[in-house]
N, C-alpha and C positions, 0 to 999 in steps of 0.2 A: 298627195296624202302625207300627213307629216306622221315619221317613227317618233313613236316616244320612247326613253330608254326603263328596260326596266330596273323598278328597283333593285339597288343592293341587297344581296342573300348576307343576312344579320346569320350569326353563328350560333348554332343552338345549345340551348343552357346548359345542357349535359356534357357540351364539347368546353365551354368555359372552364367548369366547373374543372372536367381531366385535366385541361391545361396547367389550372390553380394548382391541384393537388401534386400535379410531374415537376412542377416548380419548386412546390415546397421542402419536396421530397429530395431534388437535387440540391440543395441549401443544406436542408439535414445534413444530407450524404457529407457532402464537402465539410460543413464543421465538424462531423463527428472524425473524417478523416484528417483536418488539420491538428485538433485535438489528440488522435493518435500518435501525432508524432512528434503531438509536445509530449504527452506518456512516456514514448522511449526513450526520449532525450532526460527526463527527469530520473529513468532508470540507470541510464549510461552515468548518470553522473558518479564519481568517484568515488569509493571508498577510503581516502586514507583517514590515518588514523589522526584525531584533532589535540594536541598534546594538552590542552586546557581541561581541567580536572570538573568533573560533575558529580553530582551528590550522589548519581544512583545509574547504573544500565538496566536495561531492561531488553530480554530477549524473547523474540516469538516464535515459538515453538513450529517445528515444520523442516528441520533438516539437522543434520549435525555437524554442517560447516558454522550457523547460526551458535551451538551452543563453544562451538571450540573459538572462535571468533569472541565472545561474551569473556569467556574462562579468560581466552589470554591477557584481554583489557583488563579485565578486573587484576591480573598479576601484576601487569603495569605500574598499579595504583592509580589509574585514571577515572575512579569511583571508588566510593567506600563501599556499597553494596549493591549486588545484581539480583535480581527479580526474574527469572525463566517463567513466562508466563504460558498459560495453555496445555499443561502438562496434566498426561493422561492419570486418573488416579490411582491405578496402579505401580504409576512409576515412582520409584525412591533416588534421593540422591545419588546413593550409591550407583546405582546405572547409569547415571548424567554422566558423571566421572569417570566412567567405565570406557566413554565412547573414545577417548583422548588422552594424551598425557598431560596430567592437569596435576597442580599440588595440592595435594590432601587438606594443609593451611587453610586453603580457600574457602573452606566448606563451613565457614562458623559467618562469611559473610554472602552465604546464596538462599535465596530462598524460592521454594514452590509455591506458584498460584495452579489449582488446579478448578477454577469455575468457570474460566472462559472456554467457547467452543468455537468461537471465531474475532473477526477482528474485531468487531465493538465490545464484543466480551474482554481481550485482551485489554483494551482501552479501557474499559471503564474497571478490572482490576486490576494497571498496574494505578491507575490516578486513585484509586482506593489506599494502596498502598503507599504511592509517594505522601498523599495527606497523611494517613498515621504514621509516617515515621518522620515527617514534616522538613522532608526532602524539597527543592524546589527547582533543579535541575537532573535533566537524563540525559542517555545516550541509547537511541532507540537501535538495534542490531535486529535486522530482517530479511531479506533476501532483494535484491534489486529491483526486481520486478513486482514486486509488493510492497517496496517502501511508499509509493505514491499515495497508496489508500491508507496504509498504516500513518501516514504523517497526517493526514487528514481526520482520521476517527481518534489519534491520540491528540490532536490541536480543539478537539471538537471536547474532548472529555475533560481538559486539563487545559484548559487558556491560558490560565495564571502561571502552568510551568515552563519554563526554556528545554526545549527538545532538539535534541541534533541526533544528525542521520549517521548512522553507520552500515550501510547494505553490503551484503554479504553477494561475491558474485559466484552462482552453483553453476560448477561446470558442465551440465547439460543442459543450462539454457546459455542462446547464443545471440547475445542482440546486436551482435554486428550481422548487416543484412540477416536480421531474424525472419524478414516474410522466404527465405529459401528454404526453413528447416521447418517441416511442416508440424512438428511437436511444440515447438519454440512460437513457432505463427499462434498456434490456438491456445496457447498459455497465454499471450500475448493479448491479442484478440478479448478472451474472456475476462482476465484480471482487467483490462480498459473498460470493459463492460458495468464490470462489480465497482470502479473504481466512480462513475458516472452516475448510476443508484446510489451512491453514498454522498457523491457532492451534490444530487439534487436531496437527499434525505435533510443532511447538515444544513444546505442552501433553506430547505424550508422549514426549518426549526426542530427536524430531531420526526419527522412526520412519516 
């Protein structure tokens, strides 16, 4: 009597299906992590100062390494005027000044934006202001770890302007081996997060 063999057990559709989604799922994984470490690499990059003269700095609000960093430029003469954007409305010059030792002089070339409450606000009032004062170079001053998204929402607001980086590095965040310092991790972490929402926003036209 002849054995027949039996057929092959075909894999069931619900089992394809897991496989597909475990798949895609470690792809993600891996881009979003190789992405992560282009993030801190573009945060590590350098601050020094760029001796080449710009029309205007522009500082975002969020520490007072940022505005003492701003002050000193501008004494330089490495722009003719600075823009301290995101400033809460109760604050007056006089307190910016306050934080640092800054020259009084300076004060007839700083101005308050006080209508942004976050970065595309920032963005789209400093490029408000570079047009009316028809500025066509900056020097954007913001903390290291948020220059990423901030060069992205100011390139996105203001194409036509030349923008260069000046990040400011705050000494409780630590991006050498950042994944040990578990404060520094989820600053880290989160700002990539924010940074990703905004290059798929820009990516799909402002959406």
């Amino acid at each position: 009597m002849s054995m027949t063999a039996d057929p092959p057990v075909k894999p069931r559709p619900w089992r394809r299906r897991l496989h597909r989604a475990l798949l895609v799922l470690l792809v993600l994984a891996a881009a979003w992590a190789l992405g992560l470490g282009w993030f801190v690499a573009q945060a590590e990059r350098g601050g020094e100062v760029d001796p080449d003269h710009t029309d205007a700095i522009v500082v975002l609000t969020g520490g007072s390494e940022r505005l003492r960093v701003g002050f000193d430029l501008l004494a330089r003469g490495v722009a003719e005027r600075l823009l301290v954007s995101g400033v809460h409305r109760d604050v007056r010059l006089e307190e910016l000044f306050a934080l640092g030792p800054t020259d009084d002089s300076l004060r007839c070339c700083v101005d308050l934006g006080y209508a942004a409450d976050d970065t595309i606000g920032n963005a789209q009032e400093a490029a408000g202001w570079m047009r009316a004062r028809g500025f066509h170079s900056l020097r954007l001053v913001t903390s290291n770890y948020h220059m990423p998204r901030a060069m992205l929402e100011f390139r996105a607001a203001m194409p036509e302007i030349e923008i260069r980086r000046q990040p400011v590095d705050p000494g409780t965040v630590h991006l050498e081996r950042w994944w040990a310092w578990p404060g520094t991790a989820r600053l880290i972490v989160s700002e990539y997060n924010k940074f990703l929402v905004a290059l798929a926003r820009v990516t799909l036209g402002g959406i």
